[in-house]
PARO-156408 format. One line per field, with one value per residue (C-alpha): residue number from 1; z, y, x. Coordinates in steps of 0.05 Angstrom, whole numbers, plus 5000, padded with zeros to 4 digits. Example, Ala and Ser with C-alpha at 12.3 -4.5 7.8 and 13.67 -1.06 7.14 Angstrom:
REM PARO-156408
loti: c(1;2) $
up: c(5156;5143) $
north: c(4910;4979) $
east: c(5246;5273) $
This chain:
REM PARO-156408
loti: c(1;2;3;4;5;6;7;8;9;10;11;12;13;14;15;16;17;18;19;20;21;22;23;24;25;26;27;28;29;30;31;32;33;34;35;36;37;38;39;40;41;42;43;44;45;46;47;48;49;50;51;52;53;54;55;56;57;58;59;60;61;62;63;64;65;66;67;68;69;70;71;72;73;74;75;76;77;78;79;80;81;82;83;84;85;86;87;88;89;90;91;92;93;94;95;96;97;98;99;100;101;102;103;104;105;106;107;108;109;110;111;112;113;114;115;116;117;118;119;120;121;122;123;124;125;126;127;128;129;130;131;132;133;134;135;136;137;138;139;140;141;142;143;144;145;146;147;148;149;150;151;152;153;154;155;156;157;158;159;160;161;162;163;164;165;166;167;168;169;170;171;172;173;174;175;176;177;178;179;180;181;182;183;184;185;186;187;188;189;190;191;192;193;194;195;196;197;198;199;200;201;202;203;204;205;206;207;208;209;210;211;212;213;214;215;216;217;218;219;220;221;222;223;224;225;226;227;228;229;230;231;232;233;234;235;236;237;238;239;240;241;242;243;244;245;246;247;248;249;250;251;252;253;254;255;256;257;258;259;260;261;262;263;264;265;266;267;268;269;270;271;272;273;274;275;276;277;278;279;280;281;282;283;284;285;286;287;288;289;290;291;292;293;294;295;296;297;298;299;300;301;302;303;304;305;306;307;308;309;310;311;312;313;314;315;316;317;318;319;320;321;322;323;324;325;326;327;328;329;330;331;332;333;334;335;336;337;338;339;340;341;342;343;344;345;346;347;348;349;350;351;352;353;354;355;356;357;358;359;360;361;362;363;364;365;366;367;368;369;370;371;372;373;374;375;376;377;378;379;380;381;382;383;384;385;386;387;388;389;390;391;392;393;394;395;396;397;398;399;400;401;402;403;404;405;406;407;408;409;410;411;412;413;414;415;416;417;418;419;420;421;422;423;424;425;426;427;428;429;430;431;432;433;434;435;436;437;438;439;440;441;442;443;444;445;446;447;448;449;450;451;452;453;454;455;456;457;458;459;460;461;462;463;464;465;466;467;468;469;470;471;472;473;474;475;476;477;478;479;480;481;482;483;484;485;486;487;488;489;490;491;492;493;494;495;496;497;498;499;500;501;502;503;504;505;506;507;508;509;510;511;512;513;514;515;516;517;518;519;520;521;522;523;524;525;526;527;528;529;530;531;532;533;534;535;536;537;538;539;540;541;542;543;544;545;546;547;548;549;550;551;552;553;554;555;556;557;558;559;560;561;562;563;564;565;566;567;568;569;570;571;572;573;574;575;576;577;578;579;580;581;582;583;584;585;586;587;588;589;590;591;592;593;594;595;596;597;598;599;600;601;602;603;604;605;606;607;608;609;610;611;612;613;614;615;616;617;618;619;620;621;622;623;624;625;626;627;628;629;630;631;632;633;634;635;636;637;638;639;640;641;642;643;644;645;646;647;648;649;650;651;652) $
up: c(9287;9268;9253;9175;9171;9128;9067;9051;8976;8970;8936;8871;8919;8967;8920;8890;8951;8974;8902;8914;8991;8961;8910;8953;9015;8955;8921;8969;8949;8871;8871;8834;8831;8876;8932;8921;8905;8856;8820;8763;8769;8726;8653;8654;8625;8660;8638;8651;8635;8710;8745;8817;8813;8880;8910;8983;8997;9045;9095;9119;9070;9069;9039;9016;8977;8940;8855;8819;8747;8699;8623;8637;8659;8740;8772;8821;8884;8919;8937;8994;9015;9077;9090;9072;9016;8960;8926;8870;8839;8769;8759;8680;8640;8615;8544;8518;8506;8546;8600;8657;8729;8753;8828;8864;8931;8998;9063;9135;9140;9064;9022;8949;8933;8853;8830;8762;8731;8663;8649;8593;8592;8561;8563;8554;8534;8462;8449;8473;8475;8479;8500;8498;8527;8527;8551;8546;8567;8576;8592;8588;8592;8603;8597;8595;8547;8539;8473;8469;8495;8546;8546;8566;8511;8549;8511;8520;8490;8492;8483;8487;8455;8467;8446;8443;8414;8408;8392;8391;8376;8376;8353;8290;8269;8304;8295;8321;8315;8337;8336;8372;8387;8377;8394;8390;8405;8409;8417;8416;8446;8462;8414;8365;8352;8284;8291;8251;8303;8313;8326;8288;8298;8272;8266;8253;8231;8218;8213;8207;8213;8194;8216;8191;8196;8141;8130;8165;8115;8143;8117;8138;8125;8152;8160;8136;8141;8075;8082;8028;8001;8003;7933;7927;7979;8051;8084;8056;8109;8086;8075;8037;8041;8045;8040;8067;8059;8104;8095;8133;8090;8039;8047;7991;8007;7957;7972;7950;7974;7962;7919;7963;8035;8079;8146;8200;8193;8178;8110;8096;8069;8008;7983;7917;7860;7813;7783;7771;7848;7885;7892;7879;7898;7909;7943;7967;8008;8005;8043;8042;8087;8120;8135;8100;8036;8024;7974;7968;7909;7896;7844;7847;7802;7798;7818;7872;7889;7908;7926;7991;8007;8079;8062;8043;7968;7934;7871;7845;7796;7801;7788;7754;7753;7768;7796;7805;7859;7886;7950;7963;8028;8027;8098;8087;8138;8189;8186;8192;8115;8111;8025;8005;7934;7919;7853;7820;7763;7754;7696;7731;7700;7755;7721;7677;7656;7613;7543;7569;7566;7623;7637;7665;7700;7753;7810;7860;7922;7940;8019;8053;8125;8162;8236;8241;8317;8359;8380;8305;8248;8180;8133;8062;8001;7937;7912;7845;7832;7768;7748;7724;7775;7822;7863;7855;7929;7946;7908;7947;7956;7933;7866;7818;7863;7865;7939;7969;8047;8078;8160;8230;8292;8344;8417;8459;8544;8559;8480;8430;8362;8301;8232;8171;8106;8039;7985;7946;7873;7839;7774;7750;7677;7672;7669;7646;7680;7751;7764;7785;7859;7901;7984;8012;8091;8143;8214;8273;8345;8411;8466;8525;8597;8647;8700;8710;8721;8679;8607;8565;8474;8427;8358;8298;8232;8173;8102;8041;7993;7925;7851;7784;7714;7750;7690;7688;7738;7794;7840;7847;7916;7945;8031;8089;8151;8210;8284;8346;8401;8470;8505;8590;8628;8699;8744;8816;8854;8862;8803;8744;8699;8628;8583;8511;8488;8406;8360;8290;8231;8155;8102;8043;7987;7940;7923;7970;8020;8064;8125;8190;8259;8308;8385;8436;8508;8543;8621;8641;8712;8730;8803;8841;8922;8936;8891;8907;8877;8813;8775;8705;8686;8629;8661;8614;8536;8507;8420;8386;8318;8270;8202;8195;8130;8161;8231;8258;8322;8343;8405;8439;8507;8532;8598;8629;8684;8705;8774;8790;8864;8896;8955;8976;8956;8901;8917;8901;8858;8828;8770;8755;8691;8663;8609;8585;8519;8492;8428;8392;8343;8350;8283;8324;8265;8318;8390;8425;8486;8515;8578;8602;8657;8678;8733;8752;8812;8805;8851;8840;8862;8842;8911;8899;8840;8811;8806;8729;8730;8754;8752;8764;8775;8755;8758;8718;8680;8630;8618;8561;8539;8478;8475;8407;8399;8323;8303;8368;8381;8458;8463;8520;8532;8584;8618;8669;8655;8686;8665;8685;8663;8670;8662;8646;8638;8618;8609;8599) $
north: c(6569;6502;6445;6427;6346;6315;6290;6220;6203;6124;6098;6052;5997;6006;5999;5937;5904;5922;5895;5826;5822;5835;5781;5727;5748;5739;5672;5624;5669;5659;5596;5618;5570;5593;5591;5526;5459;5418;5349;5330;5389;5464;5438;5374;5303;5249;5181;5137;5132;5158;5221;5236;5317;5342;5415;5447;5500;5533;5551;5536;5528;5527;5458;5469;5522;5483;5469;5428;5427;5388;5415;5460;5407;5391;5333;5282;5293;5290;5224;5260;5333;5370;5446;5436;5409;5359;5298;5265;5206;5195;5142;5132;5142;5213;5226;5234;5305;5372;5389;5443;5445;5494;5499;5551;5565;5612;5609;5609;5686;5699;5705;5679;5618;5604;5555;5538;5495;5460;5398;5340;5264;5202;5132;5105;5119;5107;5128;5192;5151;5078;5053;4984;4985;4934;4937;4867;4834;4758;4728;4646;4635;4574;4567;4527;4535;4502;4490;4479;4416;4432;4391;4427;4439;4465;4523;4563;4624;4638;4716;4759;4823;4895;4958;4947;5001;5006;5067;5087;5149;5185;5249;5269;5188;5152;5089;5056;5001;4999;4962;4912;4847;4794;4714;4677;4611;4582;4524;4521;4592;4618;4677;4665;4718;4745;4747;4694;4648;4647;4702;4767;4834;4886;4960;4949;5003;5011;5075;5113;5184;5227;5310;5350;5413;5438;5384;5321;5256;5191;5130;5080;5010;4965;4993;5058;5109;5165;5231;5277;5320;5302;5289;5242;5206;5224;5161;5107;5053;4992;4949;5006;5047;5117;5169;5237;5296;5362;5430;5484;5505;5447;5374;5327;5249;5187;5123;5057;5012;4946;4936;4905;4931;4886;4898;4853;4813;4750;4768;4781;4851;4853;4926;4935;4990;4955;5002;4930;4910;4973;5040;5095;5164;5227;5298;5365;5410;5486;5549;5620;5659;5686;5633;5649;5614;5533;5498;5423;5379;5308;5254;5179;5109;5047;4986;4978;4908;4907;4842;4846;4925;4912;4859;4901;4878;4814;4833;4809;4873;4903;4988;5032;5105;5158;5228;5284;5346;5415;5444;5526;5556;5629;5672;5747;5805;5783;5709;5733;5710;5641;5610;5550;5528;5452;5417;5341;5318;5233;5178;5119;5047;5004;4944;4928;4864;4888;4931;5002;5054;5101;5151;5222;5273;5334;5365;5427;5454;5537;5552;5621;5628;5694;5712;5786;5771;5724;5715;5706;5656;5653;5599;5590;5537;5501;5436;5393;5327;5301;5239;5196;5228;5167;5175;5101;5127;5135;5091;5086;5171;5208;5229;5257;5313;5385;5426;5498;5506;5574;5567;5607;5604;5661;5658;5699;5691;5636;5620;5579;5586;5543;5555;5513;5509;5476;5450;5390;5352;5292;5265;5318;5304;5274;5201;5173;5112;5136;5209;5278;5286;5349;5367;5428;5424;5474;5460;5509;5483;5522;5510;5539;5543;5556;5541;5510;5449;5458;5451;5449;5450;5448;5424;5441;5397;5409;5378;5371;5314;5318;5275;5290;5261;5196;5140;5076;5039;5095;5126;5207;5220;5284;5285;5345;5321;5362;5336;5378;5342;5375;5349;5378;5357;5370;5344;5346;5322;5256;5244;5264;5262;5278;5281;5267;5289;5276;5289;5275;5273;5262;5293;5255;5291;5240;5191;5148;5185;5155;5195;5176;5199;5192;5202;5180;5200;5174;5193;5177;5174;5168;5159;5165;5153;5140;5117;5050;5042;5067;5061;5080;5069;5084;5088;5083;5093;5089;5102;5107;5108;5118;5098;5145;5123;5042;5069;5029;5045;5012;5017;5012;5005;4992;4999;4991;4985;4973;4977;4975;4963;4956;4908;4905;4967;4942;4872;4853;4881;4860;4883;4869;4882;4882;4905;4900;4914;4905;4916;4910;4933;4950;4911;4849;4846;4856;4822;4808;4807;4807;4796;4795;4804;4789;4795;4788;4772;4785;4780;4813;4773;4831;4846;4780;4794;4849;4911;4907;4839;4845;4776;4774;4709;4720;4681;4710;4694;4718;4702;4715;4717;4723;4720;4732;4711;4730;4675;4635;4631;4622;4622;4628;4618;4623;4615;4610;4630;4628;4674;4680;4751;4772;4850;4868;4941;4934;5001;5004) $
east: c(4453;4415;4464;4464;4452;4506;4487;4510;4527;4538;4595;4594;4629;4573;4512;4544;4547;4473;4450;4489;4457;4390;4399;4426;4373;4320;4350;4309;4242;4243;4288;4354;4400;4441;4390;4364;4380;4346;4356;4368;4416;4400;4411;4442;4424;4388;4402;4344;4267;4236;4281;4266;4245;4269;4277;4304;4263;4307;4264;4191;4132;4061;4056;3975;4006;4057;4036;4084;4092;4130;4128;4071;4023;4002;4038;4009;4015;4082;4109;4153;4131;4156;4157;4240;4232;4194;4207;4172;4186;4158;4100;4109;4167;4184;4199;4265;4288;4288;4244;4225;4200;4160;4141;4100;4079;4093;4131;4097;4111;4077;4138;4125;4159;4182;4232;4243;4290;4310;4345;4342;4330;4360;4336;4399;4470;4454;4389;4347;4279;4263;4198;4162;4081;4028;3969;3936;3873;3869;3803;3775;3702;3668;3590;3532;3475;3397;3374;3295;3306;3336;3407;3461;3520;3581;3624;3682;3724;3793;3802;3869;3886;3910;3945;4031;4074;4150;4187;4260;4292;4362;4370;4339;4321;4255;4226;4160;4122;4062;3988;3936;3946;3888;3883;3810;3792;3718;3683;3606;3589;3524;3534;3590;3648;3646;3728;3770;3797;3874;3925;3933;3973;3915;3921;3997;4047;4112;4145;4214;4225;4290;4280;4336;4347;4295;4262;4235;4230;4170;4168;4111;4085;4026;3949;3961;3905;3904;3868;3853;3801;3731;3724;3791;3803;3765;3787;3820;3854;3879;3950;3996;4063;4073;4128;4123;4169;4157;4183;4170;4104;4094;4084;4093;4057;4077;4032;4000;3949;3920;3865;3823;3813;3854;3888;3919;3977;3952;3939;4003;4035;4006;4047;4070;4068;4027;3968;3927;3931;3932;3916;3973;3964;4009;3993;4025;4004;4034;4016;4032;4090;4029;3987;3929;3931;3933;3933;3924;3924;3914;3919;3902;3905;3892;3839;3789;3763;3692;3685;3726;3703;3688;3642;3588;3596;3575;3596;3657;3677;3739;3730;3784;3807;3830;3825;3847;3829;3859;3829;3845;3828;3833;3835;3813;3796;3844;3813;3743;3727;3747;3739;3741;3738;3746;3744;3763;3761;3750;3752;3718;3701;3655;3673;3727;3707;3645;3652;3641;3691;3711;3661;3690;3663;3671;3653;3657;3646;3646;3638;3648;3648;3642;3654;3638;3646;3647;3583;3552;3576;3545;3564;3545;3562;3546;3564;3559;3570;3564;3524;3583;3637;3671;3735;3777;3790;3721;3682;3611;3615;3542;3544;3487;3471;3465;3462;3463;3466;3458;3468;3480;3504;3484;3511;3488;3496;3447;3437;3466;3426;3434;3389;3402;3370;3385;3357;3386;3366;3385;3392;3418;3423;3347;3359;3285;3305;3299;3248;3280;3284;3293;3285;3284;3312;3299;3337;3333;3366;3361;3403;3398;3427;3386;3442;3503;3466;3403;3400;3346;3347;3297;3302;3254;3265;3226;3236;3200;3216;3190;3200;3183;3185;3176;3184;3133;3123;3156;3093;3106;3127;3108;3120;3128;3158;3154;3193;3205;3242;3259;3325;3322;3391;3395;3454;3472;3534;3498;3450;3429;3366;3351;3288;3268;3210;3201;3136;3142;3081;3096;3041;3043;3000;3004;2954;2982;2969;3018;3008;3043;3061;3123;3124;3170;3183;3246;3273;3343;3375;3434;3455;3527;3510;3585;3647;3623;3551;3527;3461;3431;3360;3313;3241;3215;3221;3151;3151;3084;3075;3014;2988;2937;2911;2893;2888;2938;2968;3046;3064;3141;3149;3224;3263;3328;3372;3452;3475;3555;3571;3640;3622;3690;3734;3789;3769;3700;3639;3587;3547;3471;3439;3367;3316;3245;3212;3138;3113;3036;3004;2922;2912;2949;3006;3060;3055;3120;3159;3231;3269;3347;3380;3453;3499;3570;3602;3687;3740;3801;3864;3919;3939;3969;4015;4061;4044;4041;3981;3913;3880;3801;3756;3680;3619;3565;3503;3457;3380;3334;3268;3213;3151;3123;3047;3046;3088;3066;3143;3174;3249;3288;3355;3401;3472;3529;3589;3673;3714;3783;3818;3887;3898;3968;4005;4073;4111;4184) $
């Protein structure tokens, strides 16, 4: 009789026990912590701005396998990394605040390596963050100059500037300071800066930030930057304060800025509440639980000073208003309808100096976008804007204008497609002063990919421009402008090429008949031997244009060239520059020429300092010529230049 094998029924005890040997056999494998050691240590702090990330593998890796990551995001390569084990020792400071480590890999004998770890950082005992950077660029030129005859006038600039930012923060409370330093000094230079001489602190801001626990409160002062709606305010940067209040789903903005558009410290800060100096403005911003309805509205008061508006204006009127706007973007069909309605509402005085009163006026803007899929969008709007409307935020915006814009996007594998039309009119409530004008637009764009490296678009641009009810003295204008322009790309390890092709004619059916024509060929290379030499050049750019009415002929011919070569790696390079452009005319009204060319020898003397300087000596010089037989004009100038430069990074 056949033996009966006994059947074996494990214990509780015994299945623990082979569940703890497979987890501690396994710990080394997926790097729990109690197979592994790392540093900084599973969830503590770190006190200090650079932590050494290290792990024990325990055991043998395949280092080519190993990927380290810190917050996500790949790391440099190890500064220490043996089959045992890595070590890597941060280049720049880390933020303040939690953080993980992530690294993968294998062993020699295949087994998946994963080890992942959290811990947080402190820059000091007091605060979570502190951080000082600078990244400034010191450089002293001294040159030579001929005038026409010929005596050399020596010259020189002094010129220092760069980014610095502080920023400090504990807990919930942050603070930062932050902007770009500028010095200039000159003294009979060959080309003048446009810059005030002196020191200034430009693009400064000051700000202060409290988050709580539903809320997080920003206070900021200096060249503050305002964005709202496109009929309020679509960018207004100038000396100002703001206060901004955040919830989880509405935002609530309090500001003022000056008057006139000034930045920089050395004018001073220039904040107040005043209506008569400044500009005073107030917003919120609000969506739904869901995400698919904002709302945004916006009010604004007070002056705007022309004369100083970027220097554009000569006038010396000061403008007052106000407006007032509300923006609602609506998401339907699971965000494949996207609304927008905008609309604002102004009271606007140019000049408050003469007799007239405040004019008001409106406008609006309805666009719907649809993506039915992915591969096809279809976007359509309409816009007003009254006659009289003007934003004190915006000033110089377009008003007096009507538009409706229908357009498409179609991708497809090798495809992208783009069709636009529209059609536009002005003077919209018949002003006999100035005649009715309207354009219709019609914009179709092809781009498409032959290979990875090969590109090649097409671009059709037809519009039609049109007046009527032209007053005395205005000539009817009446023109069809057709243009087709080619772009082909085509790139290689080593070099890379692209060319322009353009062809433009404008029909003018007037009695003008103003007819003209527009061609222009261009070829660009680009060429990458080694990391040591580079060279561009444009050979060449020829333009040609026509008046066909006085059979007149103008002809562009322009080329280029810049070559960047390393003759000694991280020592010495040397840079060489150059151009050429002719231009005539076949009725001899335009005959000219030009020449320059420049070079640059530098030496780079940082293996001689800190790690955080890198001085550079440079002799250069720089040579120009034209030739312009019209005028019966010869100029040329040239130079030779120093220039001492001191590069430093500081980053504590």
């Amino acid at each position: 009789m056949p033996t009966r094998e006994k059947y074996y029924r494990p214990s509780l005890i015994s299945l623990l026990l082979v569940i703890l040997a497979t987890i501690f056999c396994s710990a080394s494998a997926y790097g729990l912590e109690n197979g592994v050691s790392v540093q900084p240590p599973e969830n503590s702090v770190f006190t200090g701005r650079k932590p050494v990330i290290e792990a024990d593998f325990g055991g043998d890796v395949d280092i080519n396998s190993i990927i380290i990551l810190l917050d996500g995001m790949d790391i440099p390569p190890a500064s220490e990394l043996t089959p045992e084990g890595v070590s890597y020792s941060s280049l720049v400071p880390v933020s303040g605040g939690e953080h993980s480590v992530e690294i993968q890999g294998a062993y020699q004998d295949g087994t998946p390596l994963f080890i992942t770890w959290s811990f947080s950082v402190r820059h000091s005992e007091r605060f979570d963050e502190l951080g000082f950077s600078a990244d400034l660029t010191a450089a002293y030129t001294n040159n030579f100059r001929t005038r026409e005859d010929s005596s050399p006038i020596p010259g020189y600039i002094v010129e220092a500037g760069g980014p610095v930012n502080f920023h400090v923060r504990k807990g919930g409370k942050e603070f930062s300071l932050g902007g770009s330093a500028y010095y200039l000094q000159e003294d009979e230079t060959l080309q003048p800066s446009t810059a005030d001489e002196g020191a200034d602190f430009r693009n400064f801001l000051i700000t202060g930030r409290w988050a709580g626990d539903k809320s997080v409160t920003s206070l900021s002062t200096g060249d503050i930057g305002i964005t709202e709606s496109n009929f309020t305010a679509p960018y207004l940067y100038r000396r100002g304060i703001s206060f901004n209040k955040d919830f989880s789903r509405t935002s609530l903005a309090l500001y003022s800025v000056n008057s006139t558009p000034v930045t920089g410290v050395r004018n001073g800060l220039k904040i107040g509440f005043d209506p008569d100096n400044n500009i005073i403005g107030t917003s919120i911003r609000t969506a739904s639980k869901d995400d698919r309805t904002r709302l945004h509205a916006t009010y604004l008061t007070g002056r705007e000073n022309a004369a100083g508006s970027y220097g554009v204006s000569t006038l010396d009127a000061v403008s007052e208003g106000d407006v007032l706007g509300l923006v609602v973007d609506r998401s339907l069909l699971t965000d494949k309808l996207n609304i927008r309605l905008e609309g604002a509402a102004s009271s606007f005085d140019p000049d408050i100096s003469d007799q007239d009163v405040e004019a008001r006026d409106w406008a609006f803007f309805t666009g719907v976008a649809w993506l039915p899929t992915q591969r096809l969008k279809l976007e359509a709007s309409v816009e007003h804007v009254g006659a009289d409307f003007r934003s004190i935020g915006s000033p110089g915006a377009t008003s007096d204008i009507e538009k409706v814009n229908l357009a498409g996007e179609f991708l497809f594998t090798k495809h992208m497609f783009n069709l636009t039309t529209g059609y536009s009119r002005s003077n919209l409530e018949n002003d006999t002063a100035i005649p009715v004008s309207s354009q219709w637009l019609l914009e179709a764009t092809d781009r498409y990919t032959v290979r990875d490296n090969l590109s090649l678009e097409f671009h059709l641009h037809t519009d039609l421009v049109d007046t009527s009810n032209e007053p005395a003295g205005f000539d009817p204008y009446n023109t069809r402008t057709n243009t087709l322009s080619t772009l082909l790309s085509y790139s290689l390890p080593k070099w890379s090429m692209a060319t322009f092709l353009l062809l433009s004619g404008t029909d003018d059916t007037t009695s003008s008949d103003l007819d003209t024509t527009h061609d222009e060929f261009r070829l660009d290379l680009s060429i990458v031997p080694s990391g040591r030499f580079s060279a561009s050049l444009t050979l060449p750019q020829i333009i040609r244009e026509k008046d066909v009415k006085n059979d007149i002929d103008y002809n562009t011919y322009n080329a280029a060239v810049l070559l960047n070569a390393s003759l000694v790696t991280d020592i010495l390079s040397l840079d060489l520059a150059g151009s050429y452009s002719r231009s005539d005319a076949t009725d001899d009204s335009v005959d000219q020429r030009s020449s320059n060319a420049s070079t640059r020898l530098a030496y780079s003397l940082a293996r001689h300092f800190p790690e955080y300087a890198s001085p550079n000596i440079a002799l250069g010089g720089e040579y120009s010529r034209t030739e312009d037989t019209t005028w019966a004009s010869d100029l040329t100038q040239y130079r030779i230049f120093i220039t001492l430069e001191l590069h430093s990074n500081l980053n504590y």
